[in-house]
Backbone as CSV, one residue per row, in Angstrom:
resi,resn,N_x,N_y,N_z,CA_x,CA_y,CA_z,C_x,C_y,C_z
1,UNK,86.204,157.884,-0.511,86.736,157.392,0.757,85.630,156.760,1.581
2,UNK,85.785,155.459,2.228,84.706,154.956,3.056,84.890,155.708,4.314
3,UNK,83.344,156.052,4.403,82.952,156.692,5.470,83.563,156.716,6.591
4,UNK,83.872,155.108,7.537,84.412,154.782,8.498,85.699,155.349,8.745
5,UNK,86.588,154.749,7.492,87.565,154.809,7.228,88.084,156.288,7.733
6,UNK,87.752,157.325,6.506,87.681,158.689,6.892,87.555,159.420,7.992
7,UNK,86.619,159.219,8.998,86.299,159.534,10.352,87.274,159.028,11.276
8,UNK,87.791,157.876,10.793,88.904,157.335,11.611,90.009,158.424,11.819
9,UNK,90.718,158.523,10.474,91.997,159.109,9.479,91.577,160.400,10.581
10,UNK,90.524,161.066,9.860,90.604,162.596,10.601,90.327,162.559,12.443
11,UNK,89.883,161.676,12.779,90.118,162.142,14.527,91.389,161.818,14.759
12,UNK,92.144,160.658,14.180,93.657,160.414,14.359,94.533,161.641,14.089
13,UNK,94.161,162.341,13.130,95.223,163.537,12.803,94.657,164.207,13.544
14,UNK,93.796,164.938,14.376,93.165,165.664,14.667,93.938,165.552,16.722
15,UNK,94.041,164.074,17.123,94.316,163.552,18.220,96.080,163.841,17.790
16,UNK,96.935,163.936,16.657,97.570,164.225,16.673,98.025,165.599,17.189
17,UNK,97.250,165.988,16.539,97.857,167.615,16.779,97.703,168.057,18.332
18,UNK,96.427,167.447,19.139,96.312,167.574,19.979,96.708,167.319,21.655
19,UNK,97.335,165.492,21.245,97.810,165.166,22.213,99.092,165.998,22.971
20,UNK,99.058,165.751,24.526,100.447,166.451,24.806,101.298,165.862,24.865
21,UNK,102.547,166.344,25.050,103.747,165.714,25.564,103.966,164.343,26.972
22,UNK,104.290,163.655,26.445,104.395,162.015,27.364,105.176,162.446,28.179
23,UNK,106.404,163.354,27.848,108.015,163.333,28.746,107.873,164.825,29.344
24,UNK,108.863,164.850,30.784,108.445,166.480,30.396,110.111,167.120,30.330
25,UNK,111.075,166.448,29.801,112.198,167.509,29.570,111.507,168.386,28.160
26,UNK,111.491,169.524,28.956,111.686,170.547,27.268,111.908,170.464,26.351
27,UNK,112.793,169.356,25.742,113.603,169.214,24.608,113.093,168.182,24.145
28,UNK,112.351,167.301,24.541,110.963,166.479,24.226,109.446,166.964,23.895
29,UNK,109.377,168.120,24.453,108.293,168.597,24.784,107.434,169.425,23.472
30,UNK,108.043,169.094,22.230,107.505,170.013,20.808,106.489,170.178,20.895
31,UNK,105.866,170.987,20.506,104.253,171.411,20.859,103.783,171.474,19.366
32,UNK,102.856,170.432,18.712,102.654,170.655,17.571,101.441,172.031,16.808
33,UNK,101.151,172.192,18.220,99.685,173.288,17.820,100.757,174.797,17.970
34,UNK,102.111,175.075,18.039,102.939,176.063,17.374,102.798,176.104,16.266
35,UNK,102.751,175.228,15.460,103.371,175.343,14.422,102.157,175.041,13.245
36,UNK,101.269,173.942,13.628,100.081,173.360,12.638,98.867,173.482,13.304
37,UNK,98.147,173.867,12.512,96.489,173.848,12.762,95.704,172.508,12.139
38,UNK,94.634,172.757,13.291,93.572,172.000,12.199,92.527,172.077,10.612
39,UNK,92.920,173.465,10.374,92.836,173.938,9.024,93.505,172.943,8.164
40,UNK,95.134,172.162,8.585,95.463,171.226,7.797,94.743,169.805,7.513
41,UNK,93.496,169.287,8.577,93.232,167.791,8.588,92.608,167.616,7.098
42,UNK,91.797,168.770,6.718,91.004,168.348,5.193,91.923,167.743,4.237
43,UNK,92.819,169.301,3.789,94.049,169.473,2.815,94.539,167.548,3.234
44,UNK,94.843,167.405,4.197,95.719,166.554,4.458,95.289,165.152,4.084
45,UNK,93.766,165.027,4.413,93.179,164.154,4.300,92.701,163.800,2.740
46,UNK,92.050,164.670,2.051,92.129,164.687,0.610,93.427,164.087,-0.373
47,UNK,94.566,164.756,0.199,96.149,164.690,-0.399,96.635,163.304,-0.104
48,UNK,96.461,162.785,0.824,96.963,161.342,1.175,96.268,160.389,1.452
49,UNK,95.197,159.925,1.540,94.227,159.362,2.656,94.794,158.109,1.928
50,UNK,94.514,157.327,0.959,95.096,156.419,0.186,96.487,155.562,1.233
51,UNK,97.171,156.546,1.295,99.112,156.459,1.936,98.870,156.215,3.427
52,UNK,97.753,157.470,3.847,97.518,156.913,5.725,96.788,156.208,5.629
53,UNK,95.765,155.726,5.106,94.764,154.056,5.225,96.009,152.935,5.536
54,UNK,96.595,153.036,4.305,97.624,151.781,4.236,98.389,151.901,5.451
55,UNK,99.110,153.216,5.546,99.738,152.926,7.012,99.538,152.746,8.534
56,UNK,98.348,152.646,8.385,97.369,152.767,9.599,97.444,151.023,9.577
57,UNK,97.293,150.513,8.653,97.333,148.990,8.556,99.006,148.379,9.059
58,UNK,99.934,149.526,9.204,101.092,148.591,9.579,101.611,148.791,10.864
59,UNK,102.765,148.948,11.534,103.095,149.289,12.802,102.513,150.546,12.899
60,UNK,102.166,150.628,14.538,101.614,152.271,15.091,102.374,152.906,14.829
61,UNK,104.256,153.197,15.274,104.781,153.875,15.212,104.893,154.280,13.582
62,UNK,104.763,153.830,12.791,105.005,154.350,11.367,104.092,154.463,11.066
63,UNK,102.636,154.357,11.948,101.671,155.407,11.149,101.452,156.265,11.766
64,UNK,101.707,156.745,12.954,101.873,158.331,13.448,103.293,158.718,13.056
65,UNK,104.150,157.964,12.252,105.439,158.998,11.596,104.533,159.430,10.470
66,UNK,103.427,158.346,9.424,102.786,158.881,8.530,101.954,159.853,8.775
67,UNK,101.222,160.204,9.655,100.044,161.506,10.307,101.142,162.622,9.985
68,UNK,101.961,162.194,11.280,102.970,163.710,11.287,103.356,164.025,9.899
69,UNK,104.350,163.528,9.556,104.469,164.005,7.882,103.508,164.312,6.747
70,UNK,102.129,163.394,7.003,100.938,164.468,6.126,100.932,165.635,6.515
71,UNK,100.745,165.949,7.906,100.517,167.274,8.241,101.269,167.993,7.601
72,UNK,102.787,168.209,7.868,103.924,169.034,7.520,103.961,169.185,5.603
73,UNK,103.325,167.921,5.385,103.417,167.908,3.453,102.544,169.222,3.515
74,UNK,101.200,169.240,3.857,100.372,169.874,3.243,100.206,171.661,4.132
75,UNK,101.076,172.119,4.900,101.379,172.991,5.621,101.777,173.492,4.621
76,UNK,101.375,175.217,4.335,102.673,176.147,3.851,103.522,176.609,3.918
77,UNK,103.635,176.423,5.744,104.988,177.243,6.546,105.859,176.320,6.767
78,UNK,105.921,175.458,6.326,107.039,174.325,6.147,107.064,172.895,5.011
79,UNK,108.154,172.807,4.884,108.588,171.980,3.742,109.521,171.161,4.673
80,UNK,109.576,169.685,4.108,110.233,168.416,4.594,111.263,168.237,3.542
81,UNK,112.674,168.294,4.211,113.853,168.365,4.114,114.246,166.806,3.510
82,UNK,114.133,166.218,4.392,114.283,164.561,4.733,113.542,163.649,5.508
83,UNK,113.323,162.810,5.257,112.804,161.936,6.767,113.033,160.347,6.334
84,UNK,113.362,159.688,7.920,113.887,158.502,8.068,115.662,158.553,7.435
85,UNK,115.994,159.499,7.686,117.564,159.291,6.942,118.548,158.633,7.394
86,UNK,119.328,157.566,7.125,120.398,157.169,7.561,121.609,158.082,7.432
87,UNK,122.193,158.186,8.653,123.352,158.736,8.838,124.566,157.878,9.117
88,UNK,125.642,157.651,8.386,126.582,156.789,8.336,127.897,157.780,8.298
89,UNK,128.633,156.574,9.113,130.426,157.182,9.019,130.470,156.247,7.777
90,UNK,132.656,155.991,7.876,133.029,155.125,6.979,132.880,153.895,7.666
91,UNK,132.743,153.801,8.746,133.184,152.370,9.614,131.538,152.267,10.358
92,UNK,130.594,152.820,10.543,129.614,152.256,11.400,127.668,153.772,11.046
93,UNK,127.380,152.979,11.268,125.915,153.881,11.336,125.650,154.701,12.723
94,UNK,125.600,155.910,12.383,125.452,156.614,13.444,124.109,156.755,14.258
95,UNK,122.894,156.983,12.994,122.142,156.886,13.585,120.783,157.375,12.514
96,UNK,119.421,157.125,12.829,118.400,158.044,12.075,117.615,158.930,12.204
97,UNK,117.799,159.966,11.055,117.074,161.045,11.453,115.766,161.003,10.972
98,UNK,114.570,161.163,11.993,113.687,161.017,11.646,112.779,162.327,10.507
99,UNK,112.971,163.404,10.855,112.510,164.673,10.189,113.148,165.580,10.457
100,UNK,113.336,166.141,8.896,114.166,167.568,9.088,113.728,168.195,8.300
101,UNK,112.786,169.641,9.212,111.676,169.951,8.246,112.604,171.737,8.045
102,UNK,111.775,172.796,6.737,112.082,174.210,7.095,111.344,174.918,7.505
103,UNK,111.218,175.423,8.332,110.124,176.370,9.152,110.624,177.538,8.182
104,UNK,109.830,177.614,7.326,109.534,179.079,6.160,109.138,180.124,6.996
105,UNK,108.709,180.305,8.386,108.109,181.425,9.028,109.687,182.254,9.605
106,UNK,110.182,181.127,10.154,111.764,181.861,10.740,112.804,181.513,10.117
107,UNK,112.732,180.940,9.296,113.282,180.857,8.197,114.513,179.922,9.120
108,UNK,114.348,178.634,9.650,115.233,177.810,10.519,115.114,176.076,10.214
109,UNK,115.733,175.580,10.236,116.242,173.865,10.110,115.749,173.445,11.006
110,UNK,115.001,173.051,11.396,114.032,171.962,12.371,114.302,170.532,12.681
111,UNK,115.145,169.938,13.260,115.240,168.371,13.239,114.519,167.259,14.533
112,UNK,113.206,166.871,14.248,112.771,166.096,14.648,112.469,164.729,15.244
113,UNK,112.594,164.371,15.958,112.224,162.434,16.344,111.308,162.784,16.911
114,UNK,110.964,161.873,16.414,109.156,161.315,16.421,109.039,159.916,17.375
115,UNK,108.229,160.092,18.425,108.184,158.941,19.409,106.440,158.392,19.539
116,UNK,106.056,157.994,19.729,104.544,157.386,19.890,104.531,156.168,20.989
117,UNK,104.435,156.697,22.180,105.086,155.422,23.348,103.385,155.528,24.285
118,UNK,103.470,154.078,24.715,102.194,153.564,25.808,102.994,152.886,26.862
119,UNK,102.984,153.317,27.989,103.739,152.994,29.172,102.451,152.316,30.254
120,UNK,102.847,151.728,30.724,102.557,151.290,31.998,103.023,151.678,33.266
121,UNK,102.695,152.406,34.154,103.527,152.292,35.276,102.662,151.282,36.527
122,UNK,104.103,150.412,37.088,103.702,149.473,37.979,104.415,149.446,39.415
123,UNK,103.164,149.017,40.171,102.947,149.423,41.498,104.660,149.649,42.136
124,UNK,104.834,150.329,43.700,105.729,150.467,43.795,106.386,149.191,44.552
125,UNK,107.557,148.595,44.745,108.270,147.607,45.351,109.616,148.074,45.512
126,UNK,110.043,147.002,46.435,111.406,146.778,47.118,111.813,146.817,46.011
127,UNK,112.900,147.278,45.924,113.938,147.308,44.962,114.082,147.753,43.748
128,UNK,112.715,148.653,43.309,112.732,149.036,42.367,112.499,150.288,42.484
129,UNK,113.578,151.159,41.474,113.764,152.730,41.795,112.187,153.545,41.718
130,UNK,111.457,154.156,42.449,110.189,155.102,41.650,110.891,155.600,40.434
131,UNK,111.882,156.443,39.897,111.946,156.807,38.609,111.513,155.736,37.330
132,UNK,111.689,154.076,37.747,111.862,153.302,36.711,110.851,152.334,36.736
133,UNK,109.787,153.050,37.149,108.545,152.034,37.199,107.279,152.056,35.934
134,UNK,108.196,152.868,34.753,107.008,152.688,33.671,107.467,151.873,32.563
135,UNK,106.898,151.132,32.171,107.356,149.823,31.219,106.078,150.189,29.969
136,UNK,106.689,149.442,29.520,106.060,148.803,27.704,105.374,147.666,28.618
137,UNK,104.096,147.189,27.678,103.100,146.240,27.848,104.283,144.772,27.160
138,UNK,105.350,145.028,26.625,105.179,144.141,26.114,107.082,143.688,26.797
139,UNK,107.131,144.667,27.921,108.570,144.074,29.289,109.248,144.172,28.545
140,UNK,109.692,144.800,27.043,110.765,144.952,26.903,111.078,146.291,26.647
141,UNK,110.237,147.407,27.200,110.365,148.725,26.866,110.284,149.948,27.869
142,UNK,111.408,150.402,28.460,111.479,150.839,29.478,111.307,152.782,29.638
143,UNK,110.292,153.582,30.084,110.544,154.741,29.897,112.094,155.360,30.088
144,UNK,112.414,155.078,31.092,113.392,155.648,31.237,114.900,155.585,30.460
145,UNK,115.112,154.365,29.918,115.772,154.016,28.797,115.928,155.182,27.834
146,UNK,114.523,154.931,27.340,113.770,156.148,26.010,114.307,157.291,26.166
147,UNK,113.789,158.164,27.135,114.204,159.122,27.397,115.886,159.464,27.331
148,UNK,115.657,158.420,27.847,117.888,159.153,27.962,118.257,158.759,26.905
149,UNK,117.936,157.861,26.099,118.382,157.424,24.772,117.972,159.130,23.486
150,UNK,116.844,159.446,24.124,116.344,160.460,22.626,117.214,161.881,23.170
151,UNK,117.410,161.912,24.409,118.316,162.995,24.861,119.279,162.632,24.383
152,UNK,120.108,161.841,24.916,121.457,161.489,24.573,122.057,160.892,23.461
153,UNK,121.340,160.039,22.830,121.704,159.677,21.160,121.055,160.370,20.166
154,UNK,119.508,160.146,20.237,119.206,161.054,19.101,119.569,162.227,18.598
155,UNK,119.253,162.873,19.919,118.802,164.220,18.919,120.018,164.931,19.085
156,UNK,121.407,164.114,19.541,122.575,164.672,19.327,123.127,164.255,18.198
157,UNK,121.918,163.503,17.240,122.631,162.883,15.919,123.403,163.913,15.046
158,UNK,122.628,165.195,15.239,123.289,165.823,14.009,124.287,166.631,14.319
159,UNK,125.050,166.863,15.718,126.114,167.243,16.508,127.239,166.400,16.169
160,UNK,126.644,164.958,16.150,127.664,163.642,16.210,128.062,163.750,14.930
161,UNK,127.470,163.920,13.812,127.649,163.434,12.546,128.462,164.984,11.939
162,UNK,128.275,166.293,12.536,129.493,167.405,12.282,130.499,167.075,12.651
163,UNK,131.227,166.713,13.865,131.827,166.048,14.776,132.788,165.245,13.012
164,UNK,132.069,164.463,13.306,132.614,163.029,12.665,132.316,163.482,11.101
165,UNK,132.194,164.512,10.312,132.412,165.453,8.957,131.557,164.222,8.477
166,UNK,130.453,163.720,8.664,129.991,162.627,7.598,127.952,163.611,7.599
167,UNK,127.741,164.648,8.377,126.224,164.894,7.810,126.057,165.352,6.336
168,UNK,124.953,164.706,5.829,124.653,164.772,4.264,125.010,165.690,3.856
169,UNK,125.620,165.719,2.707,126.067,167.104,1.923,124.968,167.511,1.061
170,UNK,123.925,167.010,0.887,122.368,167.580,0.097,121.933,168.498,1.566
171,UNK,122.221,167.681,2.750,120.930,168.579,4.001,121.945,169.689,4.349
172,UNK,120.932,171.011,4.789,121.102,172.125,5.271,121.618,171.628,6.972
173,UNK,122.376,171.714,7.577,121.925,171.565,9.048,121.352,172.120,10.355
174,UNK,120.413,171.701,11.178,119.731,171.854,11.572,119.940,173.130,12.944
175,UNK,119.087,174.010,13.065,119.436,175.252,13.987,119.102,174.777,15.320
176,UNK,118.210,173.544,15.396,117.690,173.033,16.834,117.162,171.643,16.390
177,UNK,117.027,170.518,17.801,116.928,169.451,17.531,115.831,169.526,18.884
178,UNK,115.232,168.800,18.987,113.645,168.842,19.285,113.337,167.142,19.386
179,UNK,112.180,166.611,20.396,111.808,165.669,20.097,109.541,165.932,20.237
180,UNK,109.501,165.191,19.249,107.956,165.135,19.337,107.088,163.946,19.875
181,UNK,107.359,163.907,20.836,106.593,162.663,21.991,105.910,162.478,22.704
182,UNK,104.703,161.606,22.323,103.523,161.737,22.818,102.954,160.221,22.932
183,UNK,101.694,160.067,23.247,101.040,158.867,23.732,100.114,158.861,25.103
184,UNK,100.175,158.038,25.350,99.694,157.585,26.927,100.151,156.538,28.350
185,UNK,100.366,157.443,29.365,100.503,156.670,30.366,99.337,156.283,31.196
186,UNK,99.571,154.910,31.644,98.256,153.914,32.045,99.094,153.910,33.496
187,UNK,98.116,154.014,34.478,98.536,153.727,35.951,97.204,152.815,36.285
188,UNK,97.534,151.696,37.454,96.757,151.216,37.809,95.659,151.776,38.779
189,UNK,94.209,151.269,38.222,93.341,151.072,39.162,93.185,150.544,40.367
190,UNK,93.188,150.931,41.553,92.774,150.079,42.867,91.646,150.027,43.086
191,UNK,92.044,148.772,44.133,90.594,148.175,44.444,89.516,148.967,44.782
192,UNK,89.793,150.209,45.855,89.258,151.363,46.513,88.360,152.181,45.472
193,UNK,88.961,152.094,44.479,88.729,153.308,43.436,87.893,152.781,42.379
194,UNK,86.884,153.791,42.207,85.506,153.363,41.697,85.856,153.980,40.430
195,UNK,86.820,155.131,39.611,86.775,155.822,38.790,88.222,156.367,38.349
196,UNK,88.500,157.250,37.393,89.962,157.091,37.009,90.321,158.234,38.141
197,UNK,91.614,157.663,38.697,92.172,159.028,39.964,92.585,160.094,39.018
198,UNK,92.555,161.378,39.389,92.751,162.785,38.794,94.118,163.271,39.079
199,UNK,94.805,162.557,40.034,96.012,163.228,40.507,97.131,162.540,39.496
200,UNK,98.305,163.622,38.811,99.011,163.321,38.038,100.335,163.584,38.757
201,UNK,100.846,163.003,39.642,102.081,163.341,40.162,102.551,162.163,40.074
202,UNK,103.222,161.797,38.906,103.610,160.242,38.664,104.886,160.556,38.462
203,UNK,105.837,159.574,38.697,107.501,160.179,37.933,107.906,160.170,36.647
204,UNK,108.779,160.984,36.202,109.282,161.239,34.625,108.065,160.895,34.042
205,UNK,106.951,161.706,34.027,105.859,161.704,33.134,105.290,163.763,33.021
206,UNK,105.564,163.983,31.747,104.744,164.776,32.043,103.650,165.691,32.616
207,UNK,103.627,166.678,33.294,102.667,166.911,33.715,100.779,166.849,33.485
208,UNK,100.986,167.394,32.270,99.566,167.432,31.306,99.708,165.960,30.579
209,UNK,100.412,164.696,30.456,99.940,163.918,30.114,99.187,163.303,30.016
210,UNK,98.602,162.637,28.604,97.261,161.218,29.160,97.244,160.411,29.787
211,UNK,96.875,160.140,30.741,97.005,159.066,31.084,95.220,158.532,32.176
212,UNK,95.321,157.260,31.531,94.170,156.310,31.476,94.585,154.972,32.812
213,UNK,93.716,154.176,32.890,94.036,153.038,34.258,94.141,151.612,33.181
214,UNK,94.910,151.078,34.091,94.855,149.816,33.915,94.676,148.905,34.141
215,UNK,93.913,147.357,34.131,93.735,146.365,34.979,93.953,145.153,34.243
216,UNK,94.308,144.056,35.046,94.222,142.546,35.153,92.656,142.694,34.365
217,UNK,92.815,140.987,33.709,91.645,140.676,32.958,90.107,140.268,33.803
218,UNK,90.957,139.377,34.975,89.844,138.946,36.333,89.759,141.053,36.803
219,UNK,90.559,141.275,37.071,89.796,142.753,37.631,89.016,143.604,36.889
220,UNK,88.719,143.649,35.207,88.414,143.995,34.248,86.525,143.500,34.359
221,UNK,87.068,142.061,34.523,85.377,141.199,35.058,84.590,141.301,35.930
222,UNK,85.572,141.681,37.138,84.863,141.634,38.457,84.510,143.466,38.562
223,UNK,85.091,144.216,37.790,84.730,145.550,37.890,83.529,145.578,37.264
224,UNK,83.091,144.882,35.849,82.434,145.268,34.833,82.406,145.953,34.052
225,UNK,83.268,146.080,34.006,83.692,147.245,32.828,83.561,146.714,31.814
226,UNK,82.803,147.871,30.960,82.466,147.104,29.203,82.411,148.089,28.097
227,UNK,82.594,147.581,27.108,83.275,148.106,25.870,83.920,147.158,24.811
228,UNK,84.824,147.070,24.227,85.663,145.757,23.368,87.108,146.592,23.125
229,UNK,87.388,145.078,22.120,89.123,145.133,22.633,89.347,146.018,21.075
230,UNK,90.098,146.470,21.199,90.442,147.599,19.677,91.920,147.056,19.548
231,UNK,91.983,147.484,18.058,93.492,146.328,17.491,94.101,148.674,17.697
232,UNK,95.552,147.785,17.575,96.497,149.004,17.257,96.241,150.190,16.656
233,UNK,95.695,149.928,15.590,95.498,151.281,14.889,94.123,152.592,15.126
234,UNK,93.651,151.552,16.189,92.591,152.285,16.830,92.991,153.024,18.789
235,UNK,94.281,153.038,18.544,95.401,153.303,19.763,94.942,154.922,20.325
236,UNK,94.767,155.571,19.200,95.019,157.001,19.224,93.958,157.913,19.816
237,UNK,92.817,157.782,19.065,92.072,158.916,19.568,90.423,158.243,19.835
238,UNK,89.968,158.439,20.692,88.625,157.710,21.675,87.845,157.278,20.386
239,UNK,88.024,156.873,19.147,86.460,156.704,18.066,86.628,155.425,18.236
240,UNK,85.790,155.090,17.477,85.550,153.687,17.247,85.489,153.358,15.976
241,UNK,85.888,153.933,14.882,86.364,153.476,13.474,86.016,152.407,12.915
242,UNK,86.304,152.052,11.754,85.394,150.842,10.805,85.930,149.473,11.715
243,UNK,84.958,148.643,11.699,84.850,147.186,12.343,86.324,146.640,11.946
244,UNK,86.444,145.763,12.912,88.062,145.096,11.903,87.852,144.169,13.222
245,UNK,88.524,142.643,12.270,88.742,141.509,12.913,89.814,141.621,14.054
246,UNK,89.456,141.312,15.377,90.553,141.712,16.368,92.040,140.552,15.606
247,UNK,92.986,141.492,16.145,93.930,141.054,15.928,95.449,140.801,16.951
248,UNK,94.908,141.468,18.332,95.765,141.147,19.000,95.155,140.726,20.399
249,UNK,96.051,140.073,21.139,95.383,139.368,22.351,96.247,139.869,23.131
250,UNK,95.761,140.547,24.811,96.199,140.679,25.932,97.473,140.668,25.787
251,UNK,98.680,141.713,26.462,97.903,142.953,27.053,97.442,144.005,25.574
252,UNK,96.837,144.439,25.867,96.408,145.063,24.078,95.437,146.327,25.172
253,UNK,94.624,147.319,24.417,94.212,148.228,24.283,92.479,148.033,24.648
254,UNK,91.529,148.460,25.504,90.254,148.687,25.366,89.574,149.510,25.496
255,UNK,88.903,149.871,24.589,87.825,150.864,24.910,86.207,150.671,25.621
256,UNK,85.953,151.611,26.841,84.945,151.224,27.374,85.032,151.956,28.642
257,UNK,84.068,151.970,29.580,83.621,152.301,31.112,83.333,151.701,31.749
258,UNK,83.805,151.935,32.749,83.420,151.599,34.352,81.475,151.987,34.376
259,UNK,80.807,151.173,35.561,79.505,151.247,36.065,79.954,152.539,36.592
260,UNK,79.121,154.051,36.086,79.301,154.767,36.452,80.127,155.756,35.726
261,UNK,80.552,155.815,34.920,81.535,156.860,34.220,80.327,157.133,32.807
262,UNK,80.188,158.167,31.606,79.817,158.779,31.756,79.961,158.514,30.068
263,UNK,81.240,157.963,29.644,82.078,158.166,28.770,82.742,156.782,28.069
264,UNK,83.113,156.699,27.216,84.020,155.755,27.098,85.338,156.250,27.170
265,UNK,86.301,154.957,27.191,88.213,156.088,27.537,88.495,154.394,27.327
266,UNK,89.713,154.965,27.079,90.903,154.001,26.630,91.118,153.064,27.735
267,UNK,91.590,151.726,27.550,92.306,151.341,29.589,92.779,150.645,28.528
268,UNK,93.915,149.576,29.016,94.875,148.718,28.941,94.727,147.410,29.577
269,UNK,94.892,146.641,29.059,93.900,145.026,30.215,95.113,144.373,29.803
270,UNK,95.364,143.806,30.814,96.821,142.564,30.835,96.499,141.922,31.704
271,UNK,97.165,140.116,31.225,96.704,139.023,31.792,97.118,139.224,33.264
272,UNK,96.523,138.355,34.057,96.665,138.106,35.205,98.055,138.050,35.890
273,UNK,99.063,137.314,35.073,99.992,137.460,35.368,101.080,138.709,35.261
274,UNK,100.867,139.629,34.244,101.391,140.556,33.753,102.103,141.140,34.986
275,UNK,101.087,141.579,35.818,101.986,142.403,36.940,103.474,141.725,37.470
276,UNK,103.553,140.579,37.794,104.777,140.023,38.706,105.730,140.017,37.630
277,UNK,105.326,139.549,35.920,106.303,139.708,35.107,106.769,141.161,35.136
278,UNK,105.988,141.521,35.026,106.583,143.344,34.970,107.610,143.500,36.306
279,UNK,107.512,143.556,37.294,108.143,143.647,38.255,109.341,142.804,38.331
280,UNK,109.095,141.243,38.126,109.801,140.727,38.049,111.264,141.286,36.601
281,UNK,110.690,141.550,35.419,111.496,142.332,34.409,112.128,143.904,34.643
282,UNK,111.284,144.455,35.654,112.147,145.831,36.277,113.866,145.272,37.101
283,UNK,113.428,144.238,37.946,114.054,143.996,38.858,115.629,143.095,37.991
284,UNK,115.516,142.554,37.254,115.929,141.892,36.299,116.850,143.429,35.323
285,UNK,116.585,144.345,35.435,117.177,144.813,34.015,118.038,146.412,34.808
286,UNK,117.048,146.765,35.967,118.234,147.756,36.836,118.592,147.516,38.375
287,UNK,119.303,148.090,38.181,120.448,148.097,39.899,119.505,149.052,40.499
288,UNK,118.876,148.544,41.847,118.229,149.521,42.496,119.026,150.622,43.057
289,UNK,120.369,150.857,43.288,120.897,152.000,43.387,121.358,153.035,42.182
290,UNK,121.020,152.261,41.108,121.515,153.038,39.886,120.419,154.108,39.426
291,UNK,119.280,154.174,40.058,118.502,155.222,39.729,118.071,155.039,38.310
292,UNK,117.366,156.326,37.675,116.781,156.742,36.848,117.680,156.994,35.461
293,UNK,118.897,156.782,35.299,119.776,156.460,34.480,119.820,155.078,33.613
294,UNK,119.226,154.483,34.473,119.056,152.902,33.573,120.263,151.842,33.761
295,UNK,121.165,152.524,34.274,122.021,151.392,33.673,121.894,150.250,34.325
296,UNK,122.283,148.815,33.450,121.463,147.350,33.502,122.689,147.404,34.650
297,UNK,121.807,145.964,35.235,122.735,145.232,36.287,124.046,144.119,35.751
C-alpha cells in the first residue's frame, strides 16, 4: 500500500468513527463508537484498502457508504444483511435501503441510512425562516428538506414496505431504524472576528457538531488565510494525503489558517457571488411563513 495513500484511508476511517452527529433528532443521531472501535481501522484497512482507494476516487457520499461498510465487514459483533437495496411494489419504487446490519451482541435487525452532508448556513434576512438557513454549496441542497425527508421517507421505508406486503422475503426485518449522519456545518466568518467563534447555538444543527467558517474568495485574500484547495476526497478528516491534481473549483473545500490560529482546519471558500445566490435560492424555494417544514412556494 502507498504510504500516502494508507495514512489517508486510516485517518478517514478513523474521522469516521469519530465524527458526531450533523442533526440532532435522536433518530439521526447513531453513535458509531456504540457499537465499533478503532481496533477495527487495521483489520479493515488490510481487508479492503484496494475497494476504499477506488472509492475514495468516486463520489464522497459512496465513499463514506464504503468506510462505513468496511468497518461493519470486519467487526465481529455484526454482520451486513444488505446494503443499497431496492425496495419495490408492483406499480412503483418505494425506496432504498441503505444498511441492514445484525447486531450479534443483542441479537437485533439494525436498519441504517447513511448521510455525509456539508451545509452552509447563511446570514440571516427578511424573509427567510432562521430554521432554513443551511444550504448545500452547490443551492440545490437544503438541510431542512434532508432532515424531514430521512425522518419521514426513509427510515419509514421498512414500515412502508410491511404496509404494502412487498419487504424482501430473503431480509429478516428490522427491530429499529436509525439514521447515521454526519459531516460539517460551515457558518460564516465576520469581519469583527479574527478566529473561528466557539458558540454553537445555530438552528437544526446539532449540538456537538463540526462546524468550521466560511468565506468569499476576496475575504479569503484580504484575511490571509493560507493553506490550498483539497479535491473531495480529502473532505473528511484534517490530513493532507497523497498530492492529487486539483479537481474542483469554488465553492469547494480548504485547508489552512488564519494569521494567528495555531492549526490548520477545514473552511469552505465560495465565489464572491455565492452569498446573494444562496439567499437569493432560499427565498426562491420556501414560503417565509411555512417554517422549517420546507414546503416550496
Amino acid at each position: 500500500m502507498d504510504e500516502a495513500v494508507g495514512a489517508q484511508l486510516r485517518q478517514d476511517l478513523t474521522w469516521v468513527l469519530h465524527a458526531p452527529a450533523l442533526l440532532p433528532a435522536p433518530e439521526l443521531s447513531w453513535n458509531p463508537r456504540d457499537a465499533l472501535s478503532d481496533a477495527l481501522i487495521e483489520p479493515a484497512l488490510e481487508a479492503h484498502w484496494p475497494a476504499l482507494e477506488q472509492a475514495r476516487h468516486g463520489k464522497l457520499g459512496h465513499y463514506f457508504e464504503a468506510l462505513v461498510q468496511t468497518l461493519f465487514a470486519v467487526s465481529p459483533d455484526y454482520g451486513i444483511l444488505a446494503s443499497n437495496c431496492i425496495v419495490r411494489s408492483p406499480t412503483r419504487t418505494l425506496g432504498e435501503l441503505d444498511l441492514l446490519v445484525e447486531d450479534r451482541r443483542q441479537g437485533a435487525i439494525v436498519h441504517l441510512e447513511l448521510a455525509l452532508k456539508f451545509y452552509l448556513l447563511i446570514p440571516a434576512a427578511q424573509g427567510i425562516d432562521p430554521q432554513c438557513r443551511w444550504i448545500g454549496s452547490g443551492l440545490k441542497d437544503f438541510m431542512t428538506l434532508k432532515s424531514n425527508r430521512l425522518l419521514s421517507h426513509q427510515l419509514s421505508l421498512p414500515e412502508r414496505a410491511r404496509q404494502e406486503n412487498v419487504w424482501p422475503k430473503h431480509l429478516p426485518r428490522p427491530d429499529r431504524s436509525l439514521g447515521w449522519v454526519t459531516g460539517r456545518g460551515f457558518v460564516p466568518l465576520l469581519p469583527e472576528q479574527t478566529l473561528m467563534p466557539k458558540d454553537n447555538a445555530w438552528p437544526l444543527i446539532a449540538p456537538q457538531a463540526l462546524i468550521r467558517p466560511w468565506l468569499t474568495e476576496s475575504a479569503a485574500r484580504e484575511r490571509a488565510l493560507t493553506g490550498h484547495w483539497i479535491n473531495k476526497s480529502q473532505w473528511l478528516s484534517p490530513h493532507l494525503g497523497p498530492k492529487e491534481r486539483r479537481k474542483h473549483q469554488p465553492p469547494a473545500q480548504w485547508l489552512g489558517r488564519l494569521p494567528g490560529e495555531s492549526q490548520d482546519g477545514h473552511w469552505f471558500i465560495v465565489p464572491d457571488d455565492w452569498p446573494a445566490r444562496a439567499r437569493d435560492s432560499m427565498l426562491r424555494r420556501f414560503a417565509p411563513a411555512n417554517g422549517p417544514t420546507g414546503t416550496p412556494l
